[in-house]
Each structure stands twice: as C-alpha cells, then as structure tokens.
KOLTOR-482532 format. One record per residue (C-alpha): residue in one letter; x, y, z. Coordinates in Angstrom, 1 decimal, always signed. Layout:
# residues N
(r 'A'; (X; Y; Z))
...
***
This chain:
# residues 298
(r 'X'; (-137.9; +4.1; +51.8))
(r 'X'; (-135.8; +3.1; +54.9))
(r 'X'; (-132.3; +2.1; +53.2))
(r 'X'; (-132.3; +3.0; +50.2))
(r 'X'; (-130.5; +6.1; +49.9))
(r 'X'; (-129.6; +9.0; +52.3))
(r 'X'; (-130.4; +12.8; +53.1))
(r 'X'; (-126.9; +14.4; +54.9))
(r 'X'; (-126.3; +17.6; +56.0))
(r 'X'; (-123.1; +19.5; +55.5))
(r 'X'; (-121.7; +22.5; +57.0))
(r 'X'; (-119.7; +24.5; +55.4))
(r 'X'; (-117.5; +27.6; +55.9))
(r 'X'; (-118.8; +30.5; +57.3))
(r 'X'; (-115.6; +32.8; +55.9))
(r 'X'; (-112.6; +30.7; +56.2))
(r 'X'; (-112.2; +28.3; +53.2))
(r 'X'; (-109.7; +26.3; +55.3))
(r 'X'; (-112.6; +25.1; +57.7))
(r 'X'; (-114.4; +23.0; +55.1))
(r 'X'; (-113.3; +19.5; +56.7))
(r 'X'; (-112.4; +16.2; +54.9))
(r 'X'; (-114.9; +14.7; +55.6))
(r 'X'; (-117.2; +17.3; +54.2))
(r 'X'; (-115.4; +17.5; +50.8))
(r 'X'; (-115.6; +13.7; +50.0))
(r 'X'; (-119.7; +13.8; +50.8))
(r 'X'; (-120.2; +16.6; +48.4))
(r 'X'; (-117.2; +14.9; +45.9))
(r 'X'; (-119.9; +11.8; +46.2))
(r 'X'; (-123.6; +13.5; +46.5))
(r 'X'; (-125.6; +12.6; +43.5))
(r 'X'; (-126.7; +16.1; +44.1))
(r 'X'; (-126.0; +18.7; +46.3))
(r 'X'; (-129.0; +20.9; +47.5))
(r 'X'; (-127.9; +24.1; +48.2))
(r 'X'; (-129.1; +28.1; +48.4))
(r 'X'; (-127.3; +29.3; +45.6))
(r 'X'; (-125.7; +27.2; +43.1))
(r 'X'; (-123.7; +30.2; +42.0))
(r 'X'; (-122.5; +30.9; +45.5))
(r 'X'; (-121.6; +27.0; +46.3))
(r 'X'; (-120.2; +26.1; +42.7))
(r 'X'; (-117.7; +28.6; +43.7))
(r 'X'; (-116.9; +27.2; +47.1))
(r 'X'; (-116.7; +23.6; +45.4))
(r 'X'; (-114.3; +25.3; +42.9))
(r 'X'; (-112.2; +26.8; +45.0))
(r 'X'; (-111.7; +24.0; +47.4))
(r 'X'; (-111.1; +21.4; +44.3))
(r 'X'; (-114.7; +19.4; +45.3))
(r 'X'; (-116.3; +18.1; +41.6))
(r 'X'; (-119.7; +18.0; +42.4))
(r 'X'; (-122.2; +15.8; +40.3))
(r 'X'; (-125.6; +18.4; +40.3))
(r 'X'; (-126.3; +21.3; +42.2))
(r 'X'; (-129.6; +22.0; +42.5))
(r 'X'; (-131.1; +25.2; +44.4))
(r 'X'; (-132.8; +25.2; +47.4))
(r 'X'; (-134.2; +28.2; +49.5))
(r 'X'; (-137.0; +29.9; +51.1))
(r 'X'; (-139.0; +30.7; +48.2))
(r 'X'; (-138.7; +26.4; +46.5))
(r 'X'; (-138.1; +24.6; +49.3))
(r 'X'; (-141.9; +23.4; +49.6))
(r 'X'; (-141.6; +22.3; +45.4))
(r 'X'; (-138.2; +20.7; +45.4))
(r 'X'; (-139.6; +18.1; +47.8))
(r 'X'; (-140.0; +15.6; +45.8))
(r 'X'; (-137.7; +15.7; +43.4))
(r 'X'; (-135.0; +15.3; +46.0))
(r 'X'; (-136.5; +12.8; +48.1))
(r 'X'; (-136.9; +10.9; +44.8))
(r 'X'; (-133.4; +10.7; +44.4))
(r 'X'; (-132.9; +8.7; +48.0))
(r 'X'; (-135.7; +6.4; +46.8))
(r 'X'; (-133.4; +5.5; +44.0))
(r 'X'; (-130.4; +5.4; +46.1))
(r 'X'; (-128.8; +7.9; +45.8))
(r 'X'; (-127.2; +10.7; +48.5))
(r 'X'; (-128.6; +14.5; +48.8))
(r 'X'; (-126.2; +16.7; +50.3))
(r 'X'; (-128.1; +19.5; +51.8))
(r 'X'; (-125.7; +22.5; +52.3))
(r 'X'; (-126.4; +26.5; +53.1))
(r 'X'; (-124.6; +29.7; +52.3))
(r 'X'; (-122.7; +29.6; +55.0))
(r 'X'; (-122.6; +27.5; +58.0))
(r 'X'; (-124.4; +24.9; +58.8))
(r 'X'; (-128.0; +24.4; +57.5))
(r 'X'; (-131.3; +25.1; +59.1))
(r 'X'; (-129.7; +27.6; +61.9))
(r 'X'; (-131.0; +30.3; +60.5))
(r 'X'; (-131.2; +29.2; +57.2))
(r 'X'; (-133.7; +26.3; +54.9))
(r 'X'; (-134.0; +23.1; +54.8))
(r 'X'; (-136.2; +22.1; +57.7))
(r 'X'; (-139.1; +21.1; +55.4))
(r 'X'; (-136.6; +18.8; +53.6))
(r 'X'; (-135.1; +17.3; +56.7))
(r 'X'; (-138.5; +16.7; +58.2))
(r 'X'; (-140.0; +15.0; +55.3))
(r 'X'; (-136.9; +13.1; +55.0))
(r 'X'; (-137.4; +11.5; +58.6))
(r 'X'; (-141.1; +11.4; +58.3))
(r 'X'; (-140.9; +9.0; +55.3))
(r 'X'; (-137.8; +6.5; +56.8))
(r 'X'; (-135.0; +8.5; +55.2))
(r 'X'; (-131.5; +7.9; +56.5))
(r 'X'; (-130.9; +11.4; +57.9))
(r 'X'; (-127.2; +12.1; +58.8))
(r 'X'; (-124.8; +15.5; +59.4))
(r 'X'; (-121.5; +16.4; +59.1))
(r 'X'; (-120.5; +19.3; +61.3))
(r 'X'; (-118.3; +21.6; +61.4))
(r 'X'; (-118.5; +25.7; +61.3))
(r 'X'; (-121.4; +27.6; +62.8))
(r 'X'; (-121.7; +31.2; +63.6))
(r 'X'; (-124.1; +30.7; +66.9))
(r 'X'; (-121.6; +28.7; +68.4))
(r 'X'; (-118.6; +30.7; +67.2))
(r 'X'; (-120.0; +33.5; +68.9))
(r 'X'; (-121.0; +31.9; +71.7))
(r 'X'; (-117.8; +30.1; +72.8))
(r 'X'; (-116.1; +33.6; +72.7))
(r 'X'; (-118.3; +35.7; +74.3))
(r 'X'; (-117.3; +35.3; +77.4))
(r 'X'; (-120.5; +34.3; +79.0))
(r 'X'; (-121.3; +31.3; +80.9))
(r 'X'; (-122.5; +29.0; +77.9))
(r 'X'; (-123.3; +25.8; +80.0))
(r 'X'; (-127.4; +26.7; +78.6))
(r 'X'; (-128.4; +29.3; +76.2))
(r 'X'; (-130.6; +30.9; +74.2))
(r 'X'; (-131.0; +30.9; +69.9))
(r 'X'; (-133.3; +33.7; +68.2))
(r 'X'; (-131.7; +34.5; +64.9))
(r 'X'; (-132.9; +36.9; +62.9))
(r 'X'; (-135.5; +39.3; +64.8))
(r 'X'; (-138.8; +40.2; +63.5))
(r 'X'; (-138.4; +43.9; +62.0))
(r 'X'; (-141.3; +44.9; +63.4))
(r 'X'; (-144.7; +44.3; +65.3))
(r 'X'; (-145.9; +42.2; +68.1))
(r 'X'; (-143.2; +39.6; +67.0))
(r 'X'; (-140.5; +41.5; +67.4))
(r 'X'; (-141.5; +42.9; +70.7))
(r 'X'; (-142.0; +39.6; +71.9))
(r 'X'; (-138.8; +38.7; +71.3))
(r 'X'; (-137.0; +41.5; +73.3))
(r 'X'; (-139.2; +40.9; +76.5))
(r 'X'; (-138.0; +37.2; +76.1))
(r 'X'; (-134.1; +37.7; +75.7))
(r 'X'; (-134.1; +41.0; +78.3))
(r 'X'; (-136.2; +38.1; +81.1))
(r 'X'; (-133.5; +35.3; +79.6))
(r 'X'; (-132.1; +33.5; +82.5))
(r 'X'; (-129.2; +32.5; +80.2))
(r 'X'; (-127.1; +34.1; +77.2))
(r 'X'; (-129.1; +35.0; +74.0))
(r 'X'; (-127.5; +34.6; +70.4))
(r 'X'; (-129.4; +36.7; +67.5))
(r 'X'; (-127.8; +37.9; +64.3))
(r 'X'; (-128.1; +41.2; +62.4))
(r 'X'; (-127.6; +42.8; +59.6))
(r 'X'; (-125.0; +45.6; +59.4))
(r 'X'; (-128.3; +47.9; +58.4))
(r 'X'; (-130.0; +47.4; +61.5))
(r 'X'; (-127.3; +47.0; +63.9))
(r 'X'; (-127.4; +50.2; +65.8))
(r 'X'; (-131.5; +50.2; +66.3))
(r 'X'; (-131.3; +47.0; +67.3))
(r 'X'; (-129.0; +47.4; +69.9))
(r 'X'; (-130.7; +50.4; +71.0))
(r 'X'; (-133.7; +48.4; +71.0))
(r 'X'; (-132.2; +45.9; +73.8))
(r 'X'; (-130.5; +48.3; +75.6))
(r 'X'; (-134.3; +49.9; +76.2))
(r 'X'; (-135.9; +46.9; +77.0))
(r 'X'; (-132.6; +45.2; +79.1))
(r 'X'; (-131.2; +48.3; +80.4))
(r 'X'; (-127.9; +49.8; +78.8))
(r 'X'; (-126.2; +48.2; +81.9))
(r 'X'; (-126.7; +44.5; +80.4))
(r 'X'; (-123.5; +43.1; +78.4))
(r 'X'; (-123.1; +42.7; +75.3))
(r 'X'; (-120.6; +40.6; +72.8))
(r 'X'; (-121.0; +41.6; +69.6))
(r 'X'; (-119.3; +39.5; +66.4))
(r 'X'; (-118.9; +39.8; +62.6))
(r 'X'; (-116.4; +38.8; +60.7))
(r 'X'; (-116.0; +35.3; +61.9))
(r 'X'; (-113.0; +33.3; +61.1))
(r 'X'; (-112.2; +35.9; +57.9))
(r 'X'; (-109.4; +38.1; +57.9))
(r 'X'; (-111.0; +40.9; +59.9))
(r 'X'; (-112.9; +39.0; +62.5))
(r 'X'; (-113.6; +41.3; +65.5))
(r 'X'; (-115.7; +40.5; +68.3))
(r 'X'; (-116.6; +43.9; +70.8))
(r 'X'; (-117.7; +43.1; +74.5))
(r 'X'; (-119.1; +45.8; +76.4))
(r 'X'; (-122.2; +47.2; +78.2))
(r 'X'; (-125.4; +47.3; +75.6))
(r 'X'; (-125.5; +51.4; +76.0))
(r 'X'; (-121.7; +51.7; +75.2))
(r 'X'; (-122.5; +49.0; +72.2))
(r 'X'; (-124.6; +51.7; +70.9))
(r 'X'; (-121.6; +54.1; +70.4))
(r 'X'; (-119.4; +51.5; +69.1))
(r 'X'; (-121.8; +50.6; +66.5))
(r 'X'; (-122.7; +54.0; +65.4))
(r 'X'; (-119.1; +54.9; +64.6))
(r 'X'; (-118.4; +51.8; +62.7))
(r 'X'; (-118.5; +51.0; +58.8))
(r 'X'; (-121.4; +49.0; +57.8))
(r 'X'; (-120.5; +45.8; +56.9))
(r 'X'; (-120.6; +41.8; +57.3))
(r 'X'; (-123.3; +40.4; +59.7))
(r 'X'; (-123.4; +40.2; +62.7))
(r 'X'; (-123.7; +37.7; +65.8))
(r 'X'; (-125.3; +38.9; +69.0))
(r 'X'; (-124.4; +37.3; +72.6))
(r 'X'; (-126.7; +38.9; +75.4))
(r 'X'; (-125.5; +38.0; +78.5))
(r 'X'; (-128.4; +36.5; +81.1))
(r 'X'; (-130.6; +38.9; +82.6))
(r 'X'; (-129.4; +40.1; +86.3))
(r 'X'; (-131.1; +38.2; +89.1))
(r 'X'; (-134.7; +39.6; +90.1))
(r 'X'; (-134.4; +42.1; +93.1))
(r 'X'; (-136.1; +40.6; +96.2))
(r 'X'; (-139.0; +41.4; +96.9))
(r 'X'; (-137.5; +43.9; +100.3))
(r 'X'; (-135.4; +45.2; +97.6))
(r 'X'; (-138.2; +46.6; +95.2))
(r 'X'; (-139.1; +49.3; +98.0))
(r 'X'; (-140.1; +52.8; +95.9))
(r 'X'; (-136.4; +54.6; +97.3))
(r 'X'; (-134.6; +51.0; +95.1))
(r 'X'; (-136.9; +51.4; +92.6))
(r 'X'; (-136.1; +55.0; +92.2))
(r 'X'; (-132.0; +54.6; +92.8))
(r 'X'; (-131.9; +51.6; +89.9))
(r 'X'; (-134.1; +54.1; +87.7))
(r 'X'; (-131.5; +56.9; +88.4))
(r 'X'; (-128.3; +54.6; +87.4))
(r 'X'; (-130.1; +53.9; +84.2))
(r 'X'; (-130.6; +57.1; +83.2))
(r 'X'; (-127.3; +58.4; +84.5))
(r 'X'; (-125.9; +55.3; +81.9))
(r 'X'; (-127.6; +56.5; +79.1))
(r 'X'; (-131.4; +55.9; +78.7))
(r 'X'; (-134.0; +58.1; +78.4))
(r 'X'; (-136.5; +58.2; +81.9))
(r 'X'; (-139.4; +56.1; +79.6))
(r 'X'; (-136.9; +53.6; +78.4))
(r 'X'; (-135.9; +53.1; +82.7))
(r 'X'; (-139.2; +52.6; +83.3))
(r 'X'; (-140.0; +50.6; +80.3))
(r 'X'; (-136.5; +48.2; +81.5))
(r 'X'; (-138.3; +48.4; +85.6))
(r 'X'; (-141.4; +46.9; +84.1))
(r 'X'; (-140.1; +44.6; +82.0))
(r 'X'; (-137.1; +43.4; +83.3))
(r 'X'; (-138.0; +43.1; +87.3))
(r 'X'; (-141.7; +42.7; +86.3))
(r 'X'; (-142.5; +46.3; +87.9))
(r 'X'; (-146.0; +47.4; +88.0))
(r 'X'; (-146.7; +49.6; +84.8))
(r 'X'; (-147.3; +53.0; +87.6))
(r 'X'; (-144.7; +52.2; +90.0))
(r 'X'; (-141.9; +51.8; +87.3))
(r 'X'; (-143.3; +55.5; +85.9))
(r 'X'; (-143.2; +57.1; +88.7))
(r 'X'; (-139.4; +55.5; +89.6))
(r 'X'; (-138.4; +56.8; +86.7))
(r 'X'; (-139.7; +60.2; +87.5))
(r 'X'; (-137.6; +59.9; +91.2))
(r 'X'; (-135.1; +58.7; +89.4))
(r 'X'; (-134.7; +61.6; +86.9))
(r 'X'; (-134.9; +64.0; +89.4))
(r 'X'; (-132.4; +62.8; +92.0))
(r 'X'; (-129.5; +64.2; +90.3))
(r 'X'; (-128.6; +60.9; +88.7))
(r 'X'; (-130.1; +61.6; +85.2))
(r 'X'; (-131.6; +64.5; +83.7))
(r 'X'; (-134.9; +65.5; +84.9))
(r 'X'; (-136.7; +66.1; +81.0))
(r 'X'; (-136.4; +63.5; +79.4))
(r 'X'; (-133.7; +61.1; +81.9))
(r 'X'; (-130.4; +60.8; +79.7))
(r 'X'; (-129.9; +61.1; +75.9))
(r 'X'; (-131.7; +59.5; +72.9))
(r 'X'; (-129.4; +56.5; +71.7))
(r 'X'; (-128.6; +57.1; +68.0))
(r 'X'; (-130.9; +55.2; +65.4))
(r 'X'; (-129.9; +54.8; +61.8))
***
C-alpha cells in the first residue's frame, strides 16, 4: 500500500481559532476525508475558519476499531485522510492510535502537521524545568489504577502533566497533595489561549484553596513539579523523620496523609512513617488528633 495515498495528522485549536496554521487549513481544504471526533464540532471549526472540507467522517473511542477499514481503504485508492481531534492535536489524550498504527503497519505514508497542544502549553509555562517530563492525561477515577498513578507522579524525578475535569479538580488535587505532600508545587492551567486563560502556580495544599473557591469550568492542565530529592540516608534519623512529618501537618495535611507522603514519597518503612507522624503531631507543629485539617472534597 506504500505510495499510494497518505494518513496525516492535523492539530487543531485548542481555544484560539487564530492558531489553526496554513498549512493545516490547505490539508483539510484537500483531505478526501477528514476523520474527526465530532463532525458537528469540526464542521464548525472548518466553517468558521473558511476550510471546505470534502467528507467528514466520525471517529472516536466507541468506532475507531470499525472505521478501520473504510479509511485505510481510501489511501489504497489514493486518496488523503486527515485525522484531526476536538481540540489539539490527536492521540494526546484523545483517538486515533488504532488508526495511525494500522496505517504504519500496512506501508501507509504517515505524516503530521503540528501545531497547538495543551501538554506542551502547560508545560512551557509552568515554570518548571521542562528539559524531561512526564505525560499521564486523564487519571483513572478510581481503583488500583488510579493509585498507581499518584505513587508514580509523587516518586517523578521530573515535572508531571495530567489533565482534569472542572468536576474533579479539587479531589484530585487533594489527592496529590496526600500522596506528594502539600509542600510540592503545583501549576495549574485552563483556559488555554481563549480569552480567559489563567494559569495558578502555588504549593499543591494552597492549590486546594484556590480550587475550591473557584467556578467550575473548562479543563484543566496539571504541571507537578519533580519530586524533592530523597533525604540521605543520615538524614532519615526518627527526630528528621518526625520534624518533616510536623511541617506537613503544620502545612495542611492530616497526620495519616504525612505518613502516607513519608512512605511513599521517601520510601519510609510503613511503622516508622506512622509513628513520625505521631511525633510529628505532637511537637507543636500540627495538631495532635488528627495532624492539620481535612482538605475540602467536592
């Protein structure tokens, strides 16, 4: 099938209309069809930014495996796919993979156009060092996946980038602030290159606040800074293990959250980070019951 017609993959606006470049518009002018989440949602975008497309044809989650075919069809006879998301550009986050991978397998000419993404938006504003990083997108909502995924960005040697939904935005955070320690920073994003883009940069506990007081609205983009380095091994003594336990209760987390952040984070043993947490609580630095206050969960 080598040659004989071509797969590309556009990016496209993530808010802005303006960012849709050139280059993109004339590959969408020419696709023979443009594969894309929501024909609705694109037709629009084409519409607005004076692109006459030949076909749009839908392409998501729940069709992607069934529209293989069909598409791939279309380069054997010649002809150009554009493959285009939402928002951004495709596969971060969003389908196409299967497509893209059975395009390759079988010889297709498989090219890009870039241009807007909200991981690397994010990123480049965060204010992190972004020479290496970390992707997780969307977290599991729950289970052993999610949890997983916590323990990996609060051990992350680099920044993490994970989006959320306006919903979920305060657990979350209170979620990494438990398992990173409230202490860990924080850049959080929405609104990227639209009118009201904001991006918040802070400690994780006092992202907690932040979020709880705002409107709930857009999605969001995630930048974790990389985890503090590991406290020597002289350093991990039961009196620094007890004063790192006190400053994160005295910051905001609860005495099981401290030790949960000890264990995790510095790779504590499971009674040693307890019984820190404990010390901790009762040095004056936090508040003996229950080590600091509940962060708010909606």
């Amino acid at each position: 099938m080598s040659g004989a017609g071509r797969l590309v993959v556009v990016a496209t606006p993530i808010g802005n209309l303006g960012d849709l470049s050139p280059r993109a518009k004339d590959t969408l002018g020419e696709a023979d069809v443009v594969a894309c989440e929501d024909t609705r949602h694109t037709g629009l975008l084409l519409q607005a930014s004076g692109v006459r497309a030949h076909r749009l044809v839908s392409l998501h989650e729940h069709n992607e495996a069934a529209r293989l075919d069909e598409l791939l069809a279309v380069v054997a006879g010649g002809g150009t796919v554009a493959l285009v998301s939402d928002a951004g550009t495709p596969l971060v986050s969003d389908p196409g993979a299967r497509l893209v991978a059975s395009a390759a397998a079988a010889g297709v000419v498989v090219q890009a156009v870039p241009g807007p993404s909200a991981l690397l938006a994010a990123l480049v504003v965060s204010g992190f060092d972004t020479r290496r990083f970390c992707f997780e997108g969307f977290l599991a909502r729950k289970g052993p996946e999610r949890r997983v995924a916590l323990q990996r960005i609060a051990a992350a040697e680099e920044p993490t980038v994970c989006y959320e939904s306006p919903q979920r935005l305060v657990a979350t955070l209170s979620e990494l602030a438990a398992h990173c320690g409230g202490q860990r920073r924080v850049a959080v994003a929405r609104e990227l290159t639209k009118r009201f883009e904001e991006t918040w940069r802070g400690t994780l506990v006092e992202a907690v606040d932040w979020a709880a007081d705002r409107p709930a609205r857009g999605e969001y983009a995630l930048v974790l800074d990389a985890a503090p380095p590991a406290l020597p091994g002289a350093e991990r003594s039961p009196e620094a293990l007890r004063d790192l336990a006190g400053r994160l209760i005295a910051a905001g987390l609860r005495r099981k959250d401290a030790a949960s952040a000890l264990e995790i984070c510095l790779e504590v043993p499971h009674r040693a980070a307890y019984d820190a947490s404990l010390a901790g609580a009762a040095s004056g630095q936090g508040t003996a019951s229950e080590g600091g206050r509940d962060a708010p969960v909606r």
